[in-house]
C-alpha positions as CSV (number, residue, x, y, z in Angstrom):
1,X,1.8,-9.1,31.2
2,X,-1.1,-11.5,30.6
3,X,-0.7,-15.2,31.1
4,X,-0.6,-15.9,27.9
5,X,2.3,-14.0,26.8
6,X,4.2,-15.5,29.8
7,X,4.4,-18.7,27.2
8,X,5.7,-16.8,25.0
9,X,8.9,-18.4,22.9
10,X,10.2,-19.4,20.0
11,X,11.1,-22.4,18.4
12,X,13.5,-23.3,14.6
13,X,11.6,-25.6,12.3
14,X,13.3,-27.5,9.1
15,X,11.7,-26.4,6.4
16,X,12.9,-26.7,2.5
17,X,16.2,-24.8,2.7
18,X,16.9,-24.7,6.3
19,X,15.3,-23.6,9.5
20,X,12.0,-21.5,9.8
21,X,11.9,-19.8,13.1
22,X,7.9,-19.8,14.8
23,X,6.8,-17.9,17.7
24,X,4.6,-19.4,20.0
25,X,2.4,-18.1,22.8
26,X,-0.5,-20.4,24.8
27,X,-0.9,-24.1,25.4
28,X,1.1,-26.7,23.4
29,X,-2.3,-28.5,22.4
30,X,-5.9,-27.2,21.8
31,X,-7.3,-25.0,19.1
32,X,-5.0,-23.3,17.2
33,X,-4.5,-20.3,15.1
34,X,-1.9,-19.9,12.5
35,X,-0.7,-15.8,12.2
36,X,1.2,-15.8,8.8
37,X,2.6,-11.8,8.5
38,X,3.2,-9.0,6.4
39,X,5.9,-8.8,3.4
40,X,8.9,-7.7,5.2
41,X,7.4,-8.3,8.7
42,X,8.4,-10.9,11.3
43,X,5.9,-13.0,13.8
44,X,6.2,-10.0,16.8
45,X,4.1,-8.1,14.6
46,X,1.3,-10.3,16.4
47,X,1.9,-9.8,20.1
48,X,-1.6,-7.9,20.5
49,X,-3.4,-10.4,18.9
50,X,-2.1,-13.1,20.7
51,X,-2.3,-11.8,24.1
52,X,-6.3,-11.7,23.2
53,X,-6.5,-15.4,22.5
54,X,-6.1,-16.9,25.9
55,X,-6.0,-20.8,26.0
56,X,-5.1,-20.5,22.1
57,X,-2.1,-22.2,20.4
58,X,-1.1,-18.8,18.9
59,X,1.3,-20.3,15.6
60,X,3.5,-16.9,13.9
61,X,6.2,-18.5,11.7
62,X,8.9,-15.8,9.9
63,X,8.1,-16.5,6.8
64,X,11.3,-17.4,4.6
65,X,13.1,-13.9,3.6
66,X,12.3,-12.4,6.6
67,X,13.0,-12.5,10.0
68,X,15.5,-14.7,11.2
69,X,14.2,-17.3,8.6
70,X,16.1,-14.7,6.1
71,X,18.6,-17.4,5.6
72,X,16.6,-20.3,3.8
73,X,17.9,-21.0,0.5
74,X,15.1,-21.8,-2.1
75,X,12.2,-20.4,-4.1
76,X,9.7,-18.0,-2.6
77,X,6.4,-17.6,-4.0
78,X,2.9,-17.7,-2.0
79,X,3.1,-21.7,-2.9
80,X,6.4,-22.3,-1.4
81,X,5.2,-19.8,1.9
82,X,2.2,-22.6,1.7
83,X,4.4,-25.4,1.8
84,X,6.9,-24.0,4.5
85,X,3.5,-23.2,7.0
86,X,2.1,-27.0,6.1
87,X,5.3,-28.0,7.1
88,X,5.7,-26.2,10.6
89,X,2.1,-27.2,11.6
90,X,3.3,-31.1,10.9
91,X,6.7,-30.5,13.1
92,X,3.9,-28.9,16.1
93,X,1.5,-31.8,15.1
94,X,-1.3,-29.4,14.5
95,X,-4.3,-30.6,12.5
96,X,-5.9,-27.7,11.6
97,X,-6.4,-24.1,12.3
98,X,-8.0,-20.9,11.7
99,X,-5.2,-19.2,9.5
100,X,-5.2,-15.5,9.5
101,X,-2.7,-13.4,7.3
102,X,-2.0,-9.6,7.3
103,X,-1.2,-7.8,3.9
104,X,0.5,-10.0,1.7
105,X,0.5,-12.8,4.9
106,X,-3.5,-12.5,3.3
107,X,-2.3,-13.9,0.1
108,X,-0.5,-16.6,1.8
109,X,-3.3,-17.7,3.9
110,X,-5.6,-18.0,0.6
111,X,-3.3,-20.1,-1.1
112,X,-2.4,-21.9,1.8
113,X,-6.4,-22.6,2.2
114,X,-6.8,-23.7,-1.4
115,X,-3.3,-26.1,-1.2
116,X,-4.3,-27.4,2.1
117,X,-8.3,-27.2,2.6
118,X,-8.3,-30.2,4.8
119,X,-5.8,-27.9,7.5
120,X,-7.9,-25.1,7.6
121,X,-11.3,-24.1,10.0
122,X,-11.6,-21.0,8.8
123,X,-9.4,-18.3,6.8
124,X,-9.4,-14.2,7.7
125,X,-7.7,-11.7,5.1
126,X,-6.3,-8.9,7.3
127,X,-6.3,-5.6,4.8
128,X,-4.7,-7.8,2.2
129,X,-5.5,-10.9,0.2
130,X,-7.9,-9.5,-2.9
131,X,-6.0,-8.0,-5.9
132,X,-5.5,-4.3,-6.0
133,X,-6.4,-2.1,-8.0
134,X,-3.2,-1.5,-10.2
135,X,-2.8,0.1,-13.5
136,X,-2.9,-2.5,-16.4
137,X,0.8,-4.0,-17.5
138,X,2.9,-2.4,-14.6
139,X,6.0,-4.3,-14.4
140,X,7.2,-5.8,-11.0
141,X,9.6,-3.5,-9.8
142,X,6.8,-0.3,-10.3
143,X,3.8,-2.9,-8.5
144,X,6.3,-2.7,-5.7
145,X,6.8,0.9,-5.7
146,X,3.2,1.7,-6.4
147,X,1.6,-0.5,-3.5
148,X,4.7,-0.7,-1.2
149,X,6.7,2.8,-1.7
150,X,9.2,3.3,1.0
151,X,8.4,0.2,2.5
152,X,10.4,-1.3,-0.3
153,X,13.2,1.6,-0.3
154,X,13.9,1.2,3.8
155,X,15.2,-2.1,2.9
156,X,18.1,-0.5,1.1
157,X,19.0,1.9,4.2
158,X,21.5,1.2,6.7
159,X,21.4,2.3,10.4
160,X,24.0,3.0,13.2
161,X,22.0,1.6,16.1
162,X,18.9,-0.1,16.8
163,X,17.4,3.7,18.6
164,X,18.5,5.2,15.3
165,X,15.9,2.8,13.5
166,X,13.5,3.4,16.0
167,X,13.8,7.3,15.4
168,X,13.1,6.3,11.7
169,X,9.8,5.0,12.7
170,X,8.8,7.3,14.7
171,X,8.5,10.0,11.7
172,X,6.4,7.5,10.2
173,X,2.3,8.7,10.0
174,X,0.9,5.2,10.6
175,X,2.4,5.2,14.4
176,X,1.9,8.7,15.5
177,X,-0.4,7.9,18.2
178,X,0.4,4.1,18.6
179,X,4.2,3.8,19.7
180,X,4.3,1.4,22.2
181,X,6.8,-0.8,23.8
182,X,6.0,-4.3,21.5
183,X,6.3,-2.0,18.5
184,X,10.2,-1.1,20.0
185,X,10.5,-5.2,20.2
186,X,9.1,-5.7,17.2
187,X,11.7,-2.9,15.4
188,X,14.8,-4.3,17.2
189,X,13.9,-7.6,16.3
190,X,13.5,-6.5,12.6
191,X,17.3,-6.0,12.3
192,X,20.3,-7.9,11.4
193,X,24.0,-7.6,11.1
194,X,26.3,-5.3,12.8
195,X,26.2,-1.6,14.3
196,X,26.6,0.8,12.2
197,X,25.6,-1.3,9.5
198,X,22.2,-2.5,10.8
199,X,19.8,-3.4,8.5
200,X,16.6,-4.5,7.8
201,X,16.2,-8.3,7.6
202,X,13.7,-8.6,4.7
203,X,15.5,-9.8,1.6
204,X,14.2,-7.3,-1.3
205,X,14.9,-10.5,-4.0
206,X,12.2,-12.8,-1.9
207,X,9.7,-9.4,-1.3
208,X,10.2,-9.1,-5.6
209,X,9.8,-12.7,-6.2
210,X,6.8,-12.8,-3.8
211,X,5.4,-9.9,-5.6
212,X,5.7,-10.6,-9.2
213,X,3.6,-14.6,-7.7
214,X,1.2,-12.3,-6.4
215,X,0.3,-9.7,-8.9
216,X,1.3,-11.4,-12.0
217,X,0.9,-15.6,-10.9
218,X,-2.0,-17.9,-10.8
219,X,-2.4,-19.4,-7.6
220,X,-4.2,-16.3,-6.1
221,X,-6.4,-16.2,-8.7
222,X,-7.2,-19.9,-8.3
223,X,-7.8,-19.7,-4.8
224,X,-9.9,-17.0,-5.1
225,X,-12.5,-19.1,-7.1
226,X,-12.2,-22.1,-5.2
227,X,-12.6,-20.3,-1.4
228,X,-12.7,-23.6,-0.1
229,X,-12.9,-22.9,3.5
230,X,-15.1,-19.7,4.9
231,X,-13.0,-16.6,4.7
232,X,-13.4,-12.9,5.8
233,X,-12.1,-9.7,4.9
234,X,-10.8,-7.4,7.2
235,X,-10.3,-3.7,5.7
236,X,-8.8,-0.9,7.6
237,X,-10.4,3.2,7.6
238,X,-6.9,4.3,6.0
239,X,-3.8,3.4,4.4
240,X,0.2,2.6,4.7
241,X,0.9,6.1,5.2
242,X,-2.3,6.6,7.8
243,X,-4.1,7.9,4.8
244,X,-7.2,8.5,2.7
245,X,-8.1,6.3,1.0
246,X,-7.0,3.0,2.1
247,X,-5.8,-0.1,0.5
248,X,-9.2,-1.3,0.2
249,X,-11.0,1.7,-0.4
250,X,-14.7,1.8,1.1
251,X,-16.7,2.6,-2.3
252,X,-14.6,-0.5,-3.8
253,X,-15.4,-3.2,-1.3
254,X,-18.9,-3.8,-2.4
255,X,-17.8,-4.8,-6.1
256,X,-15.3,-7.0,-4.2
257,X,-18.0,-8.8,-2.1
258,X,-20.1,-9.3,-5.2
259,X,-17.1,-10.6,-7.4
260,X,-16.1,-13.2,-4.8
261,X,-19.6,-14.7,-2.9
262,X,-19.6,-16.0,0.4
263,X,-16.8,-13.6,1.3
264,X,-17.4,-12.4,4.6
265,X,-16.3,-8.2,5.4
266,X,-15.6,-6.1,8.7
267,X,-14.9,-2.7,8.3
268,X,-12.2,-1.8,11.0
269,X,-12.8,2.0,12.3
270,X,-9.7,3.9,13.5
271,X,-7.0,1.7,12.1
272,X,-4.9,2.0,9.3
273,X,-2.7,-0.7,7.2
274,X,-0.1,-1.4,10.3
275,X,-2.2,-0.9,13.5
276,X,-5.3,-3.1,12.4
277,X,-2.7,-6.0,13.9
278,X,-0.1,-3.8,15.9
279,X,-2.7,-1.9,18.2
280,X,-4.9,-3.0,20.6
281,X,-7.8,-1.7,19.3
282,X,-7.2,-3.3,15.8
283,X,-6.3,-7.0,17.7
284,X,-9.7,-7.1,19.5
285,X,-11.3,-7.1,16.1
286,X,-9.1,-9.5,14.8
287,X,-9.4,-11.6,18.0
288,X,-13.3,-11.5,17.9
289,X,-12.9,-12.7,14.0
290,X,-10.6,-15.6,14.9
291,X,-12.7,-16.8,18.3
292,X,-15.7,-17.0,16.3
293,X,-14.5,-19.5,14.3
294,X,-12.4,-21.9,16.5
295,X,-13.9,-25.1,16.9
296,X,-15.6,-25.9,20.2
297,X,-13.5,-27.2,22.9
């Protein structure tokens, strides 16, 4: 185990409706990076990423629905996910930071940017963050079934034991060759209540209010046309289901660059949707992205 995960802990943060739980790794002072996750992921989906930033202040809130921040009362929305991450870097007394979000943690990390320019060194969209390419007046509930699929449907399952929800995730295509022991943390972590009635701890009403703000609201829109800080698109070679084509299909991405200028892109070779963060190959890119734009010590 590297240094830097040896600092590894957590910490509860008020936040509109109760307490936000962070995980930290590094120092308590120098430059920081704020990880915001996926829709119903939790901060240990960035263990390999943060073990690549040594000497970082490594910030991965749970963002309110998920996690054990699943109990804050209150709106969601990528504005109120803005607010809750403004207020954790006040209760760390952080400055500024290079924000980085992962799939819908992208949309959050734009908004955040445009709410909060004056926080933010430099912004990186990890396989998330630009609209997709969704049939024309879809309603919510089929968005979320079209981009998210079983995804969405696992949060309705129950399971006996935390091995029986690892077992569930090992049929799944996007980990066939990247099981590894912080993806078994990051599973067991993933549940709440009580054997057998274990069950995910993403709230499907905050991933359905989140959804219908980010496919259907303005502030992505708004922050796509400000870009107020310098921001980068990270796309990964295949999909949710380790597929062809990916979320961000490779013939689509140069209409994307030319539609938003000054938008920065790395293609990410080998990854799909889930291991572009949860595999070590994936965090080195991410971690090469994110040192190049810390401010100089």
């Amino acid at each position: 185990m590297t240094e830097t995960l040896t600092h590894y802990r957590t910490l509860d943060v008020p936040v509109e409706g109760g307490d936000m739980r962070v995980g930290l790794w590094g120092p308590d002072a120098g430059p920081a990076v704020l990880l915001i996750h996926g829709v119903t992921a939790s901060h240990l989906s960035w263990p390999f990423v943060a073990e690549r930033l040594p000497g970082v202040r490594v910030i991965a809130p749970d963002l309110r629905g998920r996690g054990r921040s699943n109990g804050l009362t209150g709106p969601a929305g990528l504005a109120a996910h803005a607010r809750d991450l403004a207020d954790v870097m006040d209760a760390l007394e952080v400055e500024r930071a290079v924000v980085v979000g992962h799939s819908m943690g992208a949309f959050v990390a734009l908004v955040f940017g445009d709410l909060h320019p004056d926080r933010v060194d430099g912004i990186v969209l990890v396989d998330g963050g630009l609209p997709l390419d969704l049939p024309a007046g879809i309603s919510a509930d089929e968005a979320i079934r079209t981009v998210l699929g079983p995804t969405a449907d696992r949060l309705a399952l129950r399971f006996a034991s935390v091995e029986s929800y690892r077992e569930f995730w090992r049929a799944h295509p996007a980990f066939a060759r990247d099981w590894t022991p912080e993806l078994e943390a990051y599973l067991a972590y993933d549940l709440v209540g009580e054997e057998p009635e274990l069950r995910p701890s993403t709230s499907y009403a905050t991933l359905e209010e989140d959804s219908i703000d980010q496919n259907t609201g303005t502030a992505i829109v708004d922050a796509l046309a400000h870009l107020r800080r310098p921001t980068v698109l990270l796309t990964a070679e295949r999909g949710l289901l380790d597929q062809v084509p990916a979320l961000y299909d490779a013939e689509r991405v140069p209409e994307l660059l030319t539609r938003y200028p000054g938008l920065g892109h790395v293609a990410v070779e080998d990854v799909n949707h889930y291991t572009i963060a949860m595999s070590p190959r994936g965090a080195d890119v991410i971690a090469s992205v994110v040192r190049e734009r810390l401010p100089a010590r």
